[in-house]
N, C-alpha and C positions, 0 to 999 in steps of 0.2 A: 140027516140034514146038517150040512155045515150052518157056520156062524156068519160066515160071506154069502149072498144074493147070487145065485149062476150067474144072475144078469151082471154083474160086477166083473164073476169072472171069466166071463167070457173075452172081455177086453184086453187085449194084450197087453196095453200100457198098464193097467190098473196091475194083473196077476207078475209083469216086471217088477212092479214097485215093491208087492207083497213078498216074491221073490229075496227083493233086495235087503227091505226088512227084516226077512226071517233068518238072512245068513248073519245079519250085523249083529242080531240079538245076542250068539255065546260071545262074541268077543266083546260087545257091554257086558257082561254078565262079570266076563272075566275081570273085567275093567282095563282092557285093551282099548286103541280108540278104533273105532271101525271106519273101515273103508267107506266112502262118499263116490257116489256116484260122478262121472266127471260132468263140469257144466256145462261140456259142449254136446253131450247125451242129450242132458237136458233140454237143452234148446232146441232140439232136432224132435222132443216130446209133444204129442198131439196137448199134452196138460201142460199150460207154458204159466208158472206162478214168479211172481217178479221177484221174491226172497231167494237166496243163497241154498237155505236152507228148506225143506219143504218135508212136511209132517206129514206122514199117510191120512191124518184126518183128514189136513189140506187136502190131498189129491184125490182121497175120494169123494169130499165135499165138492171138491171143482167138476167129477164126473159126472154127481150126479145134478149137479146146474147146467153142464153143458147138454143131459139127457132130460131134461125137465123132469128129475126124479127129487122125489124128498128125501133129504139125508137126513137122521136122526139117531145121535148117539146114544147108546143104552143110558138110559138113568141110573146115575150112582157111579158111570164110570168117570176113575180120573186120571190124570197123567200130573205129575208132580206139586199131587194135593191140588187143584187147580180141577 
């Protein structure tokens, strides 16, 4: 059993994003900057978030408001101590 919900990835916008995510990860790593989705993608996205910049938490949290699902991040996780 994955860590992601089917129901999540069933969506195509959601599995793009994760997608997107997962290729930008070596080149953070590397400490390269990573490629950015362009904003005219964006806009043309069924997940439309008014920031520039848009955090996979954001897009999944907007999923699952737009699906009337509860989102809830594991406890204990962080992203830059935060």
């Amino acid at each position: 059993m994955g860590l992601i919900p089917q129901q999540l990835l069933a969506n195509e916008n959601i599995r793009s994003h994760l997608n997107i995510a997962l290729n930008m990860m070596p080149q953070a790593a590397d400490g390269r900057t990573a490629g950015v989705e362009s904003s005219q993608s964006r806009r043309n996205s069924s997940l439309q978030v008014a920031d520039d910049e848009v955090t996979l938490k954001e897009i999944i949290h907007a999923y699952a408001q737009q699906n009337d699902l509860l989102f809830k991040a594991k406890p204990g996780r962080m992203h830059n101590g935060h």
